[in-house]
C-alpha positions in Angstrom: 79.6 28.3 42.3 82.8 26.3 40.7 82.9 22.6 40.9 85.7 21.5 43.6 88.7 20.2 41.7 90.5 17.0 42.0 94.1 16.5 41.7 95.4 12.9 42.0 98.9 12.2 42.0 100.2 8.9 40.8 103.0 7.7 43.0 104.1 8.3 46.9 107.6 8.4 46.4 110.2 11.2 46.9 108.3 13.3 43.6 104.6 12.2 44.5 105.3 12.6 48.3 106.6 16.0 47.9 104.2 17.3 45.2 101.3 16.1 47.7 102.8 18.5 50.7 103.6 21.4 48.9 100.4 21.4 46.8 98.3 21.4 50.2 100.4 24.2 51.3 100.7 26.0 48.2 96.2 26.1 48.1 94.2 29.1 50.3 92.9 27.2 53.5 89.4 27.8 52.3 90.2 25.7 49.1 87.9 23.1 48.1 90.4 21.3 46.1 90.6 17.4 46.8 93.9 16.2 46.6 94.2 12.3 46.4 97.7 10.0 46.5 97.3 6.9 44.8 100.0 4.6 46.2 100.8 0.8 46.4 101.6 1.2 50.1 100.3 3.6 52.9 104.0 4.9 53.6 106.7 7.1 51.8 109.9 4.8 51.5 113.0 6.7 52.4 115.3 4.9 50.2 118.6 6.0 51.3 118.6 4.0 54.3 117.4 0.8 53.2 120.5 -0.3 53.3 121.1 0.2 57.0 117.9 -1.9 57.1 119.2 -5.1 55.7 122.6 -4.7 57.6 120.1 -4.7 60.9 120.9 -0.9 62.0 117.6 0.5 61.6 114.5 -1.2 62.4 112.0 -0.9 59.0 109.4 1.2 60.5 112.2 3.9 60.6 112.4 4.2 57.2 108.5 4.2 56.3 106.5 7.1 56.9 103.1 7.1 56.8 101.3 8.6 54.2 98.1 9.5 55.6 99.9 10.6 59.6 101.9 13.4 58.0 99.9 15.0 54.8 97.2 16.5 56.4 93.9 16.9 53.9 95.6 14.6 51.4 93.8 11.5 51.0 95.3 8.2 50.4 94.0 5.7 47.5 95.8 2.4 48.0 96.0 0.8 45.4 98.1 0.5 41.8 97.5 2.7 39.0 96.9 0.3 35.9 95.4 2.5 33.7 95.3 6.9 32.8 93.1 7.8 30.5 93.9 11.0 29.4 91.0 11.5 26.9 88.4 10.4 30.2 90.5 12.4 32.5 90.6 9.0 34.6 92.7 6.7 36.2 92.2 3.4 37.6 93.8 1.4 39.9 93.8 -2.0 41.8 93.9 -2.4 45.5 95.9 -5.1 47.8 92.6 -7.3 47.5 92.0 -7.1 43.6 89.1 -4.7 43.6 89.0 -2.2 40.9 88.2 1.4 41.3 88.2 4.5 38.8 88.8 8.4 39.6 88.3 11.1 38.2 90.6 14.3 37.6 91.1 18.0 36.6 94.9 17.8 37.4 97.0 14.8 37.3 100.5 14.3 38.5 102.6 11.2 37.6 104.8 10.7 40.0 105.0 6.4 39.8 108.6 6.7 40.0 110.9 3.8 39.2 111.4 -0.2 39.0 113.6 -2.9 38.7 116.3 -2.5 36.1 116.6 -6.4 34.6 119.2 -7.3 32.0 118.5 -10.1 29.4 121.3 -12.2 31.6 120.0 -16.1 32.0 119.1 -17.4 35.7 119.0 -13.6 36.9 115.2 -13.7 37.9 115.6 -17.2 39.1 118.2 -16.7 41.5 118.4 -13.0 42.3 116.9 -11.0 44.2 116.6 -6.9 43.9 116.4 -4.1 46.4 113.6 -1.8 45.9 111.6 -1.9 49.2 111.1 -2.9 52.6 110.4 -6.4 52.1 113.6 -7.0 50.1 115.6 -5.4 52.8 114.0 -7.8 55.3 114.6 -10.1 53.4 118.4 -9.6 52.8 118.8 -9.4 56.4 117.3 -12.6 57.3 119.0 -14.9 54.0 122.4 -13.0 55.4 121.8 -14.1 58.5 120.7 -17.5 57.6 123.6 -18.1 55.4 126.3 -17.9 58.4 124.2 -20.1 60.4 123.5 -22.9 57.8 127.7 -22.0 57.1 127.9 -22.9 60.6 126.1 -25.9 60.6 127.9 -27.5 57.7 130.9 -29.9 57.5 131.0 -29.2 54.1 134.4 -27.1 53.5 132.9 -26.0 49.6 129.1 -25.7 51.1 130.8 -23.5 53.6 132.1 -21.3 51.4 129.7 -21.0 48.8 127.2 -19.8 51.8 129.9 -17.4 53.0 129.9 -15.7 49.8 127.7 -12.6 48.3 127.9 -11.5 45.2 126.4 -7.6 44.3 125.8 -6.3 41.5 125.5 -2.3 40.4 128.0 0.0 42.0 125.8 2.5 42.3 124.5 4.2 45.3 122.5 1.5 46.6 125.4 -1.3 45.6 127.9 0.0 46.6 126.6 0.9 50.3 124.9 -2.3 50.3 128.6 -4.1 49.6 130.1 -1.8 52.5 127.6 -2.3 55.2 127.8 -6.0 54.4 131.6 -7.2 56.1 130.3 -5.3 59.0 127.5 -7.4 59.0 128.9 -10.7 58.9 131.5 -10.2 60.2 129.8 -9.2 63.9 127.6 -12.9 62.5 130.3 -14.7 62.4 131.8 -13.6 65.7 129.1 -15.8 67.4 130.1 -19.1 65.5 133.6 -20.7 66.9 132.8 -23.6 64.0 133.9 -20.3 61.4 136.9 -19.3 62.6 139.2 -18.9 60.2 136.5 -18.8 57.6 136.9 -16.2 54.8 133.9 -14.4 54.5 133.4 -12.9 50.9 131.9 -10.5 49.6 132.3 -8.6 45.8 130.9 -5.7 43.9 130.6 -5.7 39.8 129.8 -3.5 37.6 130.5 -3.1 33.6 131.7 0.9 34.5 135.2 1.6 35.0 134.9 3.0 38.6 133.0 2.7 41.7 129.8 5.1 41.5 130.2 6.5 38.3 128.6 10.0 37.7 130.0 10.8 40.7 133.1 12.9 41.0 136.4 11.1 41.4 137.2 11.8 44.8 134.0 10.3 45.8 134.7 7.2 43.7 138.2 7.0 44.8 137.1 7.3 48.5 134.2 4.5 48.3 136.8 2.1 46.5 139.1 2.7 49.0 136.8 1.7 52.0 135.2 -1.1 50.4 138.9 -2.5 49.6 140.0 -1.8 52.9 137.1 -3.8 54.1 137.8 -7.1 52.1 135.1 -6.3 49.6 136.2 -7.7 46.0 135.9 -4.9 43.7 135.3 -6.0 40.2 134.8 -3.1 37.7 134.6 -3.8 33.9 133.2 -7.3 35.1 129.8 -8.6 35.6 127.3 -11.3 35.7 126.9 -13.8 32.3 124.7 -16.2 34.0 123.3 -16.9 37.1 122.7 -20.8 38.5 121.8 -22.6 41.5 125.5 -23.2 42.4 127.2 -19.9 41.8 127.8 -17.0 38.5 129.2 -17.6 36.1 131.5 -13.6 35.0 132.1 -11.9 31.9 136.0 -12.6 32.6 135.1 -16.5 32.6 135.4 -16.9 36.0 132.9 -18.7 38.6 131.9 -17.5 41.8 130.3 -20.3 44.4 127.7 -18.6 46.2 124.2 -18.6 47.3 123.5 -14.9 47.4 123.4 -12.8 44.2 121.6 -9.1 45.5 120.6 -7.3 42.0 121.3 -3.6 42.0 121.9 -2.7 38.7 119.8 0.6 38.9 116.3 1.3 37.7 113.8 1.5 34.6 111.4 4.3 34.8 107.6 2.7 35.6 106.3 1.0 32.8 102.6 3.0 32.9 104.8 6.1 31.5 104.9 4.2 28.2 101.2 2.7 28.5 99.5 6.4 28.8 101.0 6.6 25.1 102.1 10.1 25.4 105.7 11.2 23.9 108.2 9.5 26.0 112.6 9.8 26.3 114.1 6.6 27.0 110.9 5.9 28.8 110.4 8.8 30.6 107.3 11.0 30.2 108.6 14.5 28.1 107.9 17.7 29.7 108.5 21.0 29.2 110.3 23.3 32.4 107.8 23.8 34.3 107.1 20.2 34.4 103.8 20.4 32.3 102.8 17.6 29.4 103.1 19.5 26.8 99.6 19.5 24.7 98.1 18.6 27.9 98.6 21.4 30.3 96.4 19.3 33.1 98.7 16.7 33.4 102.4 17.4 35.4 104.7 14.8 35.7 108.0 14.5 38.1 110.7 12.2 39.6 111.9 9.5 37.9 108.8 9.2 35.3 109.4 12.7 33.8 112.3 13.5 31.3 112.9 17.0 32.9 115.0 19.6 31.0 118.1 20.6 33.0 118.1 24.3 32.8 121.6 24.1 34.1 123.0 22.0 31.3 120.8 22.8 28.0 120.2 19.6 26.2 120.3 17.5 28.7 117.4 16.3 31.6 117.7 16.0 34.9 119.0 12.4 36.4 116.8 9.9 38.5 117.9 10.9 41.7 116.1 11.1 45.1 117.2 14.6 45.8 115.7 16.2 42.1 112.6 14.1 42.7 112.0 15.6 46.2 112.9 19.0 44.2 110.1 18.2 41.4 107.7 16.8 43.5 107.7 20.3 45.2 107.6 22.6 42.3 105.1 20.1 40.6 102.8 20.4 43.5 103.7 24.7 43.3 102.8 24.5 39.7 99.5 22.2 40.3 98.3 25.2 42.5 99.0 27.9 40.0 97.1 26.3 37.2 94.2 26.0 39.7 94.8 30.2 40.4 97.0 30.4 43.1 100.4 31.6 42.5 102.7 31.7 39.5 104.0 28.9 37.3 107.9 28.8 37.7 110.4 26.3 35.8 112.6 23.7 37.4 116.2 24.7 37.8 118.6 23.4 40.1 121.9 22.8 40.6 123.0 19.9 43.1 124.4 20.5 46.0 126.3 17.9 46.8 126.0 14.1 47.6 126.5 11.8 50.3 127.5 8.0 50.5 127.2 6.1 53.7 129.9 3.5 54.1 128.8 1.8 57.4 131.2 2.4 60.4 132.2 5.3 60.9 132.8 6.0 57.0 131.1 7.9 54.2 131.7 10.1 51.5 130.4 14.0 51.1 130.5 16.6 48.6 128.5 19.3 51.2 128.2 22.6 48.8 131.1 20.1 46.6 133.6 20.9 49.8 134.9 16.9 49.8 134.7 15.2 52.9 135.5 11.2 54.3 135.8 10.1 57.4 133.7 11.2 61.0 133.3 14.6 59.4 131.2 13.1 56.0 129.7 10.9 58.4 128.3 13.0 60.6 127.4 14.9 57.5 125.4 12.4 56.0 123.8 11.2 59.0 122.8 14.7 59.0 121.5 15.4 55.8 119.4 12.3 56.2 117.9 13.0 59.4 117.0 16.9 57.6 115.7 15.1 54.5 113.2 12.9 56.3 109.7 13.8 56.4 109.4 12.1 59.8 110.8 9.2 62.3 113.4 11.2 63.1 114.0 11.0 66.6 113.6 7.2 66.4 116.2 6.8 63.9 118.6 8.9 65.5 117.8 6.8 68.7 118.2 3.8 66.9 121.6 4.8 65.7 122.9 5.6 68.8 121.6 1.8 70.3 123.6 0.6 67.1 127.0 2.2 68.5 126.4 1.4 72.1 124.9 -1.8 72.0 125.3 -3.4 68.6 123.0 -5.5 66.6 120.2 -7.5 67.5 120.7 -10.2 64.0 118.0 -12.8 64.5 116.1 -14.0 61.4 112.2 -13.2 61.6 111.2 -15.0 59.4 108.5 -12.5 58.1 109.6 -12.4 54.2 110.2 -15.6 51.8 112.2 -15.6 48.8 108.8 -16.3 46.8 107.7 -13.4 47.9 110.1 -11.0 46.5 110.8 -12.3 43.0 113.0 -10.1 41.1 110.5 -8.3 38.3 110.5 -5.4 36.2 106.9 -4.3 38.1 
């Protein structure tokens, strides 16, 4: 009788999350295979809506789904994968209280996904803050809130509006929804404080590209630019930050912002363990061949973000970090796990997008559905729609949550639950 297998997967993102599901479907029921998660938290993050998060929309637990509650026969490691040996067929990892622990493998998946994407730009760690989890979400929506009431509370005219000021950076997906959910926000704050009326409540986006979410097509751009602008948001391409202090920024065009909030979304590095397992690497992301195999190490399959994956679609090039190829990956990875075990066929990664979606706030977004452009109610209920398909769970209580949200509006009290020490703006 044949030894069980192991397969861990590094990483419980969109690629590790997915490669995890389909893998357990993809084995015979009566397969002894063990397939372990190795993941920081207990939850998958659905990223996309973190922004509704910070502008008090969704409550956080919407957004989180728990790891081990919807992969059945997948077991969870917490912990942080510090170390893969490849010769040892190993990896070890560090959980929440420091221990150390070590397991062993026949397959391995990386999946660790992404972090932080710093620039060598003075005072940025010191006084921003990025947006890669919960706890920086909550913690966005508390300093927002805080902010308008300190504004509030100050006779200060320049203290005023330094506080009434927020500066982000990266008009990217999560910047540029970020800057478009935020006049909503404040401005519902700001409502509930006679002491600011009248008080210009700002709020900019920069980036050093020449249009609002480049990469996307420019009816997309042209769309986003246009609600943001409609909204009051300051849209600064070609500009950006040249140093950040306690008092303001300091731009590339030599001019000085006042402000107390600087939100860092300037997109993301692939994880730094992709370099330290000191295998063949693209701009720091693990090369593999189509069928997302290490090639010279037909064991090891990495996906997502971490992975360098040839796009079959446009020879020469690999795949962008995007949620919607990771979830893509993660799947075939998890296909392609099982064939190597003896179940099924190994198949190569090719596909072509169909479409993305931007969600403005309000009652605005921008769609490409099947690339048929859409704005307005219809790409709303579009996104909103794609979301809620693309969600592994907590379905229903976001949908719920959404409909409080029109009915009802925001409940905007500061909990107090996340410090600014406790989200410091690293590379990992």
């Amino acid at each position: 009788m044949s030894e069980p297998k192991r397969v861990v997967i590094v990483g419980g993102g969109f690629a590790g999350y997915q490669a995890a599901k389909s893998l357990r479907r993809s084995l015979p029921e009566e397969s002894d295979a063990e397939i372990v998660v190795v993941n920081p938290t207990d939850y998958f993050l659905y990223l996309p809506l973190l922004p509704e998060v910070s502008a008090a929309i969704l409550d956080p637990r919407r957004v989180t789904v728990s790891i081990p509650g919807t992969l059945e026969g997948v077991r969870l490691a917490l912990g942080t994968v510090t170390v893969v040996s490849l010769e040892n067929r190993t990896v070890t990892y560090t959980d929440p209280e420091g221990g150390t622990h070590q397991l062993g493998y026949d397959r391995l998946v990386l999946a660790a996904g992404s972090v932080n994407k710093l620039l060598p730009i003075p005072g940025v760690t010191e006084y921003a803050h990025g947006y890669r989890g919960v706890a920086e979400a909550l913690y966005l929506r508390d300093h927002v809130i805080r902010q308008i009431e300190l504004a509030a509370a100050t006779d200060d005219p320049e203290e005023r509006a330094a506080r009434c000021t927020f500066v982000v950076v990266g008009a990217g997906y999560t910047g540029t929804e970020v800057a478009a959910q935020g006049p909503l926000f404040t401005d519902a704050l700001v409502r509930r404080f006679p002491e600011l009326a009248g008080q210009r409540v700002r709020w900019l986006l920069l980036d050093i590209a020449p249009t609002v979410l480049p990469g996307l097509s420019p009816r997309m751009s042209r769309t986003a630019d246009r609600v943001l602008r409609k909204r009051g948001v300051e849209v600064m391409m070609g500009v950006s930050v040249k140093e950040a202090t306690t008092d303001g920024v300091h731009l590339t065009d030599d001019g000085f912002v006042p402000t107390r909030s600087l939100i860092w979304c300037v997109g993301v590095s692939p994880d730094p363990l992709v370099e330290e397992t000191g295998l063949p690497t693209l701009k720091g992301r693990l090369i593999v061949d189509p069928t997302l195999a290490v090639p010279g190490h037909p064991e090891v399959f990495a996906c997502g973000d971490a992975a360098a994956v040839p796009d079959l679609t446009k020879p020469g090039q690999v795949t962008p970090m995007t949620a919607q190829h990771a979830g893509r990956q993660g799947t075939l990875a998890g296909r392609n796990v099982a064939a190597s075990l003896g179940h099924g066929a190994m198949r190569p990664y090719k596909h072509r997008d169909l479409g993305f979606v931007v969600d403005l706030g309000g009652t605005d977004a921008a769609a490409e559905p099947l690339h048929i452009p859409l704005s307005g109610i219809p790409a709303k209920v579009v996104t909103r729609g794609y979301h809620l398909a693309a969600m592994p769970g907590n379905r229903v209580r976001t949908a719920v949550d959404w409909l409080l949200d029109a009915v009802l509006g925001r409940q905007s009290v500061q909990l107090g639950l996340v410090r600014g020490t406790a989200v410091p703006l690293e590379a990992e």
